[in-house]
C-alpha positions in Angstrom: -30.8 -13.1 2.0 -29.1 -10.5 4.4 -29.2 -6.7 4.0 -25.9 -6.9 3.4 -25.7 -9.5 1.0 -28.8 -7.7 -0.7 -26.5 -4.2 -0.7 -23.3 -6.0 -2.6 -25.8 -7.3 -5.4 -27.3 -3.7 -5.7 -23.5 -2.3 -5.5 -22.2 -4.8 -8.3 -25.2 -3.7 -10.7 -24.1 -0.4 -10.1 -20.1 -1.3 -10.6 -21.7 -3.2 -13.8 -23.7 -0.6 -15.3 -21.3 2.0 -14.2 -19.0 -0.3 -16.7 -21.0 -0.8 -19.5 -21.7 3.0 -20.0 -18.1 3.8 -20.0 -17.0 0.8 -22.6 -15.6 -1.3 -20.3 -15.9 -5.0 -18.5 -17.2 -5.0 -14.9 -14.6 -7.3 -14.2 -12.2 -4.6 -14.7 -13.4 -3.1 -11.5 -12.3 -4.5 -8.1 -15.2 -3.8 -5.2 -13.2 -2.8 -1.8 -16.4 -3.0 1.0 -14.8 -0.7 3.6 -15.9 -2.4 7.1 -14.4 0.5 9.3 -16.5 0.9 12.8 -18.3 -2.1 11.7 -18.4 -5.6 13.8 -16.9 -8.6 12.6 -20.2 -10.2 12.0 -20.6 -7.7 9.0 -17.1 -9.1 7.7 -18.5 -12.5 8.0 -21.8 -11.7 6.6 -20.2 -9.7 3.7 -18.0 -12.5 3.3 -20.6 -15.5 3.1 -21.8 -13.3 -0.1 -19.0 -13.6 -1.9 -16.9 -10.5 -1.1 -13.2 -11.2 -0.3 -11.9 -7.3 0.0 -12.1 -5.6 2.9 -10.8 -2.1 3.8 -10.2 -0.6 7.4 -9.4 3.0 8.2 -8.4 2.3 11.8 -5.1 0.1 12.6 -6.1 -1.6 15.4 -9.5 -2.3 14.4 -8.3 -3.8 11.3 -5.3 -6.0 13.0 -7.9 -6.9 15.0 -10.3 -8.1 12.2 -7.4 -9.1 10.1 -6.1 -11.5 12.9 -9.3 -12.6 13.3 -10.4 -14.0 9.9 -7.2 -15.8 9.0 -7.5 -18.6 7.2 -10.5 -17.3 5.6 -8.8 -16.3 2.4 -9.6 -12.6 3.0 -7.7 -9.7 1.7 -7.0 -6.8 3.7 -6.5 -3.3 3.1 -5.5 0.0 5.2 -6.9 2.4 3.3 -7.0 5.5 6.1 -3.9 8.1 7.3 -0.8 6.2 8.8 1.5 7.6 11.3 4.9 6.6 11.8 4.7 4.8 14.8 1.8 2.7 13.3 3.7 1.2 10.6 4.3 -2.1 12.0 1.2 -3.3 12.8 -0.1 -2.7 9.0 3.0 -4.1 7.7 2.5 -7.5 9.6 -1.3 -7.6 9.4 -2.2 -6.0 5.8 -2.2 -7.4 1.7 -2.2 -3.5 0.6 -1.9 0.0 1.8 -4.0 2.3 0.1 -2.8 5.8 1.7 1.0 5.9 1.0 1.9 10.1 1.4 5.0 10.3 1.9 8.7 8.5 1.7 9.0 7.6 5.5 6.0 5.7 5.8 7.0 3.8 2.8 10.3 2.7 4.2 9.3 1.6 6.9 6.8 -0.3 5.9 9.0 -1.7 3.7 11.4 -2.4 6.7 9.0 -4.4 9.0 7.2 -5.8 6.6 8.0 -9.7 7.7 10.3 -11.9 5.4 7.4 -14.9 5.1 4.5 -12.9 3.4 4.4 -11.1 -0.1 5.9 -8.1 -0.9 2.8 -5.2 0.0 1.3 -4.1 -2.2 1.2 -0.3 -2.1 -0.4 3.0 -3.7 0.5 6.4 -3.5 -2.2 9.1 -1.9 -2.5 11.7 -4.2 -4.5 15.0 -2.7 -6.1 16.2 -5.9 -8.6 18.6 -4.1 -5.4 20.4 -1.8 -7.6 20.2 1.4 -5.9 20.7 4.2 -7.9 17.6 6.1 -7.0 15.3 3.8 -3.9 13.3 3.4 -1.7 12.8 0.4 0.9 14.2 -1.5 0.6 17.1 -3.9 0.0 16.1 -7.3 3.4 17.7 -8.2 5.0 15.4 -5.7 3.5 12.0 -6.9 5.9 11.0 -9.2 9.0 11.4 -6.9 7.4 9.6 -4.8 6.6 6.9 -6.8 10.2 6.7 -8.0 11.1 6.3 -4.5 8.6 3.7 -3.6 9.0 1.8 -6.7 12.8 0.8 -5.4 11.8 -0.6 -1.9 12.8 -3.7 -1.6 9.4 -5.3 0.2 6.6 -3.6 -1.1 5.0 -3.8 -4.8 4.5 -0.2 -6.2 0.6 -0.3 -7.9 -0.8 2.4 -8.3 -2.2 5.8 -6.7 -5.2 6.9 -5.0 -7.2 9.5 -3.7 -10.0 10.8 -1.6 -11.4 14.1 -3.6 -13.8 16.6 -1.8 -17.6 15.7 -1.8 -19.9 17.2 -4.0 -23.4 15.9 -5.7 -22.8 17.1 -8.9 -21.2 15.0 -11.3 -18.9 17.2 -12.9 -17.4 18.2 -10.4 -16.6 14.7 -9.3 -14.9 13.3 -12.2 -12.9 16.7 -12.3 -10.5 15.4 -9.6 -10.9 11.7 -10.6 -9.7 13.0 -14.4 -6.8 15.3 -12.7 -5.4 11.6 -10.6 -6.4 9.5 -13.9 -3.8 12.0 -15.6 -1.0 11.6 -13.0 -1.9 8.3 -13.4 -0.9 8.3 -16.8 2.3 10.4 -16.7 3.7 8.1 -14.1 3.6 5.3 -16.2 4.2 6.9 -19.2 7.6 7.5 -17.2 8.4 4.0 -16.9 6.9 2.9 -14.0 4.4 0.0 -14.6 1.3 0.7 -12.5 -2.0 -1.0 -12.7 -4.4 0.8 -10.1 -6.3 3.6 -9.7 -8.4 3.7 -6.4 -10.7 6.0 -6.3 -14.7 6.8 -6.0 -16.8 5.9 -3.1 -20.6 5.1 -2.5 -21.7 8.7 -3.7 -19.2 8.8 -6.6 -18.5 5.5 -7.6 -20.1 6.3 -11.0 -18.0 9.0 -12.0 -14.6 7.4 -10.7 -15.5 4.3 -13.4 -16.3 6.5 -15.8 -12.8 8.2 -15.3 -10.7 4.5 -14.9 -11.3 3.8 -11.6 -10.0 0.0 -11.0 -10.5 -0.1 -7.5 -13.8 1.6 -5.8 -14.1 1.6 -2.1 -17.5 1.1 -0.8 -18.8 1.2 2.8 -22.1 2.7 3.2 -23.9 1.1 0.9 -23.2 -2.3 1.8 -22.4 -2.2 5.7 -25.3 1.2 6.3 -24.5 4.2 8.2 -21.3 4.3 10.4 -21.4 4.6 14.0 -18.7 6.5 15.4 -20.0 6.5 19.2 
Protein backbone atom coordinates (compact mmCIF):
# COMPACT_ATOMS: atom_id res chain seq x y z
CA UNK A 1 0.00 0.00 0.00
CA UNK A 2 1.24 3.64 -0.69
CA UNK A 3 2.02 6.33 1.85
CA UNK A 4 -0.71 7.94 0.56
CA UNK A 5 -3.22 5.50 0.49
CA UNK A 6 -1.85 4.50 4.12
CA UNK A 7 -2.53 8.46 5.16
CA UNK A 8 -6.37 8.49 3.80
CA UNK A 9 -7.05 5.23 5.96
CA UNK A 10 -5.45 7.01 9.04
CA UNK A 11 -7.40 10.38 8.00
CA UNK A 12 -10.89 8.46 7.66
CA UNK A 13 -10.31 6.91 11.35
CA UNK A 14 -9.76 10.15 12.43
CA UNK A 15 -13.04 11.73 10.33
CA UNK A 16 -14.73 8.44 12.00
CA UNK A 17 -13.73 8.81 15.50
CA UNK A 18 -13.89 12.53 15.21
CA UNK A 19 -17.80 11.45 14.38
CA UNK A 20 -18.55 9.03 16.83
CA UNK A 21 -17.49 11.42 19.73
CA UNK A 22 -19.73 14.17 18.59
CA UNK A 23 -23.00 11.77 17.89
CA UNK A 24 -22.80 11.69 14.53
CA UNK A 25 -22.28 9.25 11.27
CA UNK A 26 -18.91 9.47 9.58
CA UNK A 27 -20.71 9.46 6.49
CA UNK A 28 -21.96 12.77 7.29
CA UNK A 29 -18.58 14.06 6.72
CA UNK A 30 -17.14 14.62 3.16
CA UNK A 31 -13.09 14.23 3.06
CA UNK A 32 -11.67 17.07 0.50
CA UNK A 33 -7.63 15.90 0.07
CA UNK A 34 -6.31 19.23 -0.97
CA UNK A 35 -3.50 18.30 -3.74
CA UNK A 36 -2.23 22.00 -4.19
CA UNK A 37 1.69 22.11 -5.20
CA UNK A 38 1.39 18.42 -5.39
CA UNK A 39 2.01 16.31 -8.90
CA UNK A 40 -0.52 14.57 -10.65
CA UNK A 41 0.76 11.24 -9.65
CA UNK A 42 -0.43 12.04 -5.99
CA UNK A 43 -3.98 12.71 -7.66
CA UNK A 44 -3.71 9.42 -9.23
CA UNK A 45 -2.36 7.66 -6.29
CA UNK A 46 -4.92 9.30 -3.97
CA UNK A 47 -7.37 8.32 -6.43
CA UNK A 48 -6.61 4.47 -6.88
CA UNK A 49 -7.45 4.60 -2.89
CA UNK A 50 -10.71 5.51 -3.20
CA UNK A 51 -10.73 9.29 -2.92
CA UNK A 52 -12.75 11.12 -5.53
CA UNK A 53 -12.47 14.99 -3.93
CA UNK A 54 -9.82 16.97 -4.68
CA UNK A 55 -9.17 20.64 -3.80
CA UNK A 56 -6.62 23.11 -5.47
CA UNK A 57 -5.66 26.54 -4.29
CA UNK A 58 -3.96 27.66 -7.48
CA UNK A 59 -6.09 28.10 -10.88
CA UNK A 60 -3.94 27.06 -13.23
CA UNK A 61 -2.53 24.20 -11.43
CA UNK A 62 -5.92 22.96 -10.85
CA UNK A 63 -7.31 23.50 -14.72
CA UNK A 64 -4.34 21.80 -15.36
CA UNK A 65 -5.09 18.79 -13.11
CA UNK A 66 -8.67 19.09 -13.69
CA UNK A 67 -8.24 18.87 -17.53
CA UNK A 68 -6.03 16.19 -17.02
CA UNK A 69 -8.08 13.55 -15.13
CA UNK A 70 -11.35 13.87 -17.11
CA UNK A 71 -13.10 11.04 -17.47
CA UNK A 72 -11.95 9.80 -14.27
CA UNK A 73 -15.03 10.68 -12.41
CA UNK A 74 -13.19 13.15 -10.19
CA UNK A 75 -14.67 16.14 -8.47
CA UNK A 76 -12.93 19.30 -8.39
CA UNK A 77 -12.78 22.05 -6.07
CA UNK A 78 -11.18 25.73 -5.97
CA UNK A 79 -10.95 26.24 -2.65
CA UNK A 80 -8.11 29.26 -2.52
CA UNK A 81 -8.67 33.41 -3.11
CA UNK A 82 -10.15 34.22 -6.78
CA UNK A 83 -9.51 37.34 -8.59
CA UNK A 84 -11.70 38.66 -11.06
CA UNK A 85 -9.91 38.03 -14.02
CA UNK A 86 -9.56 34.31 -12.96
CA UNK A 87 -13.13 33.55 -12.98
CA UNK A 88 -13.35 31.79 -16.18
CA UNK A 89 -11.06 29.30 -15.98
CA UNK A 90 -12.70 27.89 -12.55
CA UNK A 91 -16.04 28.35 -13.97
CA UNK A 92 -15.20 26.07 -17.03
CA UNK A 93 -12.90 23.65 -15.16
CA UNK A 94 -14.46 23.33 -11.47
CA UNK A 95 -17.66 21.14 -9.62
CA UNK A 96 -17.46 23.76 -6.64
CA UNK A 97 -15.97 26.91 -5.42
CA UNK A 98 -15.19 26.96 -1.95
CA UNK A 99 -13.94 30.74 -1.47
CA UNK A 100 -16.91 32.90 -2.65
CA UNK A 101 -16.19 36.69 -0.78
CA UNK A 102 -17.79 38.79 -2.46
CA UNK A 103 -20.83 39.60 -5.12
CA UNK A 104 -18.56 40.14 -8.25
CA UNK A 105 -16.82 37.00 -8.23
CA UNK A 106 -20.18 35.34 -7.90
CA UNK A 107 -21.59 36.80 -10.94
CA UNK A 108 -19.28 36.14 -12.97
CA UNK A 109 -18.87 32.99 -12.23
CA UNK A 110 -22.22 32.64 -12.74
CA UNK A 111 -21.86 34.25 -16.21
CA UNK A 112 -19.14 32.01 -17.72
CA UNK A 113 -20.00 29.25 -16.24
CA UNK A 114 -20.74 27.06 -19.71
CA UNK A 115 -24.45 26.05 -20.56
CA UNK A 116 -23.48 22.01 -20.87
CA UNK A 117 -22.24 21.31 -17.22
CA UNK A 118 -24.23 21.69 -13.74
CA UNK A 119 -24.99 24.58 -12.13
CA UNK A 120 -21.62 25.27 -9.58
CA UNK A 121 -21.92 24.60 -6.71
CA UNK A 122 -20.77 27.44 -4.45
CA UNK A 123 -20.10 28.52 -0.73
CA UNK A 124 -19.63 31.70 0.83
CA UNK A 125 -16.02 32.55 2.61
CA UNK A 126 -16.77 33.77 5.81
CA UNK A 127 -13.61 35.49 7.70
CA UNK A 128 -14.47 34.55 11.34
CA UNK A 129 -10.96 35.43 12.78
CA UNK A 130 -10.95 39.30 10.85
CA UNK A 131 -7.35 38.76 9.73
CA UNK A 132 -6.36 40.89 7.34
CA UNK A 133 -4.52 37.95 5.24
CA UNK A 134 -7.30 36.03 4.88
CA UNK A 135 -10.06 36.27 2.53
CA UNK A 136 -13.78 36.35 3.14
CA UNK A 137 -16.55 38.36 4.02
CA UNK A 138 -17.32 39.70 7.43
CA UNK A 139 -19.53 37.67 9.39
CA UNK A 140 -22.06 40.62 9.30
CA UNK A 141 -21.92 40.54 5.53
CA UNK A 142 -22.58 36.77 5.00
CA UNK A 143 -26.11 36.81 4.76
CA UNK A 144 -26.39 39.48 2.08
CA UNK A 145 -24.31 37.80 0.38
CA UNK A 146 -25.83 34.74 0.37
CA UNK A 147 -29.13 36.37 -0.67
CA UNK A 148 -27.33 37.56 -3.58
CA UNK A 149 -25.72 34.41 -4.57
CA UNK A 150 -28.63 32.33 -3.87
CA UNK A 151 -30.53 34.15 -7.14
CA UNK A 152 -27.78 33.47 -9.72
CA UNK A 153 -28.98 31.80 -12.25
CA UNK A 154 -25.87 29.11 -12.76
CA UNK A 155 -24.44 28.41 -9.63
CA UNK A 156 -26.08 26.21 -6.64
CA UNK A 157 -25.81 28.26 -3.30
CA UNK A 158 -24.51 25.43 -0.46
CA UNK A 159 -23.19 26.54 2.11
CA UNK A 160 -20.27 28.77 3.80
CA UNK A 161 -16.76 28.29 4.70
CA UNK A 162 -13.90 29.48 6.33
CA UNK A 163 -10.28 29.37 7.11
CA UNK A 164 -9.86 30.50 11.02
CA UNK A 165 -6.45 31.45 12.46
CA UNK A 166 -4.14 28.54 13.65
CA UNK A 167 -3.75 27.71 17.12
CA UNK A 168 -3.00 24.13 19.05
CA UNK A 169 -5.39 24.52 21.57
CA UNK A 170 -8.65 23.21 21.18
CA UNK A 171 -10.76 25.83 22.37
CA UNK A 172 -9.76 28.14 20.66
CA UNK A 173 -10.30 26.26 17.48
CA UNK A 174 -13.83 25.41 17.76
CA UNK A 175 -14.40 29.12 18.87
CA UNK A 176 -14.40 30.32 15.28
CA UNK A 177 -15.79 26.94 13.90
CA UNK A 178 -18.90 27.59 16.54
CA UNK A 179 -19.06 31.51 15.49
CA UNK A 180 -19.41 30.15 11.27
CA UNK A 181 -21.64 27.06 12.58
CA UNK A 182 -23.92 29.98 13.98
CA UNK A 183 -24.01 32.04 10.74
CA UNK A 184 -24.59 28.96 9.48
CA UNK A 185 -27.69 28.58 11.19
CA UNK A 186 -29.17 32.11 10.94
CA UNK A 187 -28.80 31.86 7.19
CA UNK A 188 -30.91 29.10 6.90
CA UNK A 189 -33.04 29.84 9.52
CA UNK A 190 -33.72 32.86 7.07
CA UNK A 191 -34.92 30.80 4.35
CA UNK A 192 -32.15 29.89 2.49
CA UNK A 193 -31.69 26.04 2.32
CA UNK A 194 -27.93 25.28 2.79
CA UNK A 195 -26.40 22.02 3.46
CA UNK A 196 -22.45 22.69 3.93
CA UNK A 197 -20.25 23.81 6.34
CA UNK A 198 -16.51 23.57 5.22
CA UNK A 199 -14.33 23.97 7.61
CA UNK A 200 -11.28 22.33 9.73
CA UNK A 201 -8.06 21.22 8.33
CA UNK A 202 -5.30 18.51 9.18
CA UNK A 203 -4.56 20.27 12.63
CA UNK A 204 -8.24 21.07 13.40
CA UNK A 205 -10.26 18.69 11.77
CA UNK A 206 -11.39 17.30 15.19
CA UNK A 207 -12.80 20.42 16.49
CA UNK A 208 -14.48 21.50 13.04
CA UNK A 209 -16.60 17.86 13.35
CA UNK A 210 -17.25 18.40 16.62
CA UNK A 211 -18.76 21.88 15.68
CA UNK A 212 -20.81 20.42 12.26
CA UNK A 213 -18.18 20.51 9.96
CA UNK A 214 -19.59 18.57 6.65
CA UNK A 215 -16.84 19.16 4.65
CA UNK A 216 -13.08 18.94 6.02
CA UNK A 217 -10.19 19.86 3.75
CA UNK A 218 -7.16 17.86 4.23
CA UNK A 219 -3.73 18.09 2.52
CA UNK A 220 -0.85 17.45 4.71
CA UNK A 221 -1.79 14.49 6.10
CA UNK A 222 -2.43 12.68 3.11
CA UNK A 223 -0.17 14.20 0.29
CA UNK A 224 3.00 15.32 3.30
CA UNK A 225 4.56 18.59 3.53
CA UNK A 226 4.06 21.13 0.58
CA UNK A 227 6.76 22.30 -1.53
CA UNK A 228 6.48 25.75 -2.50
CA UNK A 229 9.94 26.05 -4.39
Amino acid sequence: MSAIATNLQAVRARIATAASAAGRTPESIALLAVSKTKPLADVLTAAAAGQIAFGENYVQEGCEKAAATVGRSLEWHFIGPLQSNKTRLVAEHFAWVHSVDRLKIAERLSAQRPADLPPLQVCVQVNVSGEASKSGCTPDEALALCQAVATLPNLRLRGLMTIPEPTDDVAMQRAPLRQLREIYESIRAAGLPLDTLSMGMTHDLEAAIAEGATIVRVGTAIFGERNYT
